[in-house]
C-alpha positions in Angstrom: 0.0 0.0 0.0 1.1 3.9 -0.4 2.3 5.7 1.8 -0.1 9.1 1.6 1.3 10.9 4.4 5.2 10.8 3.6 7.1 11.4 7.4 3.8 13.1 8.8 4.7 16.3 6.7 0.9 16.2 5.3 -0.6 15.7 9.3 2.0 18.8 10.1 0.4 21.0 7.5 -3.0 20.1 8.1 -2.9 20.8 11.9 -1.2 24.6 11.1 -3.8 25.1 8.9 -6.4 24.8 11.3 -4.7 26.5 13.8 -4.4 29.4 11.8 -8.2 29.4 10.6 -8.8 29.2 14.1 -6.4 32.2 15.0 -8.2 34.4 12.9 -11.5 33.3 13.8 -12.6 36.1 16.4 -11.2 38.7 14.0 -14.1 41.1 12.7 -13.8 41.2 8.7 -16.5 43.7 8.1 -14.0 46.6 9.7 -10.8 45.8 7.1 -11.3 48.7 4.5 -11.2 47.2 1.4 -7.8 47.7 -0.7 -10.3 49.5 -3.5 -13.4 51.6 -3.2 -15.2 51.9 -5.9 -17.2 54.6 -4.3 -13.9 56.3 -3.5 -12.8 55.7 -7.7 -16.2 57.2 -8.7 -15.8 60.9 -6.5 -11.7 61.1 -7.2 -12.8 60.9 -11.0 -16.0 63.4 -10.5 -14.3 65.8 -8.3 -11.0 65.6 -11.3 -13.5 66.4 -14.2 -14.3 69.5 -12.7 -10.8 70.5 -11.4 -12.2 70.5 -7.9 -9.1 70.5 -5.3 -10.9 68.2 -3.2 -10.4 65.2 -5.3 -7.3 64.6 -2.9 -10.1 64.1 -0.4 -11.9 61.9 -1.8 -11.0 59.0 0.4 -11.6 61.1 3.4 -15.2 61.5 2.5 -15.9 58.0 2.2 -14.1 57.2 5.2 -16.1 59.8 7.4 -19.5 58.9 5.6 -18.9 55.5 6.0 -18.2 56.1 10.1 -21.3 58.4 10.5 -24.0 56.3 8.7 -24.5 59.5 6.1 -24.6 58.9 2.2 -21.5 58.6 0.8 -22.5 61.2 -2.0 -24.1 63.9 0.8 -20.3 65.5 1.8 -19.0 66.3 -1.5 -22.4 67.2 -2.8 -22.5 69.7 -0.3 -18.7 70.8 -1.0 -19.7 71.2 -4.4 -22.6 73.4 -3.9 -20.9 75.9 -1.1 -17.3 76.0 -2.7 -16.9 74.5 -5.9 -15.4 71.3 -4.1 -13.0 73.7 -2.7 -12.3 76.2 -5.5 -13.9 79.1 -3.5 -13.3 77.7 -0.1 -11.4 79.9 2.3 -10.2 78.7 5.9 -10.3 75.1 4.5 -13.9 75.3 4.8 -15.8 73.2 1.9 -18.9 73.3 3.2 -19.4 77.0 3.8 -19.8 76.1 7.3 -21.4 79.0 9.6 -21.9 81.2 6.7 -18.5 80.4 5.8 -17.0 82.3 8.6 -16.1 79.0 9.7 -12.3 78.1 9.4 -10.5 74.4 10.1 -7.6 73.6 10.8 -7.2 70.8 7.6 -9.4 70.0 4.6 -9.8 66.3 6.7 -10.8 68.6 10.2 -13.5 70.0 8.1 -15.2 66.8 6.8 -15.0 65.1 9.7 -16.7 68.1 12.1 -19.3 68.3 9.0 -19.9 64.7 8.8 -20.4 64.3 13.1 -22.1 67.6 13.0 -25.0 66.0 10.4 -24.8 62.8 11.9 -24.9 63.5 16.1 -26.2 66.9 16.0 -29.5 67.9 17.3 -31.2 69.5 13.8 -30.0 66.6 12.4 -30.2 63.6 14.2 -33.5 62.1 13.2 -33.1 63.1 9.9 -32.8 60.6 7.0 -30.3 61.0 4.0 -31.6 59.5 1.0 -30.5 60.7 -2.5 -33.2 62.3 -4.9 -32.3 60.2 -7.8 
């Protein structure tokens, strides 16, 4: 008869195998980002077409969407509307936050206190996002 299991090498690799399926078990898969957004590709490509500075950003915005439940098209829409997605922004201010007399620190400061604002904030909070079209 054949020997299947030449010097236990196949037993060996079997048992590490499971041990690392089993290692990586409790890990929660649904918080990796993914390596490639296509949501991310779709806004770096509108925000390039119309020569909008924020197309650096674009990443940012889905990130902050993403971690405040909004629609990942709300942010930029509303940087595109106030500023031009940051042609016409002054203080690093997209959004023309507080009548534009806002200004941030960073172009990242300002999404993220935009995106908690809509998200946590009192006007806001009960408030659904849902696209027109």
């Amino acid at each position: 008869m054949k020997r299947f299991l030449p010097s236990g090498l196949m037993i060996f690799a079997g048992v590490l195998g499971i041990a690392a399926a089993t290692a990586h078990a409790d890990e929660d898969v649904t918080r990796n980002r993914k390596k490639f957004d296509l949501r991310e590709a779709i806004l770096r490509r509108f925000f390039k077409e119309h020569q909008c500075p924020a197309e650096r950003y674009a990443g940012i915005f889905v990130a902050e969407a993403d971690t405040y439940n909004l629609d990942w098209r709300l942010l930029p829409s509303l940087s595109i509307v106030e500023s031009g997605g940051g042609k016409y922004a002054r203080g690093n201010n997209l959004f023309g936050w507080a009548n534009g007399k806002t200004t941030f620190g960073s172009i990242t400061e300002a999404v993220h206190h935009v995106a908690e604002t809509l998200s946590l904030g009192k006007h806001t909070r009960e408030k659904t996002w849902r696209p027109s079209f």
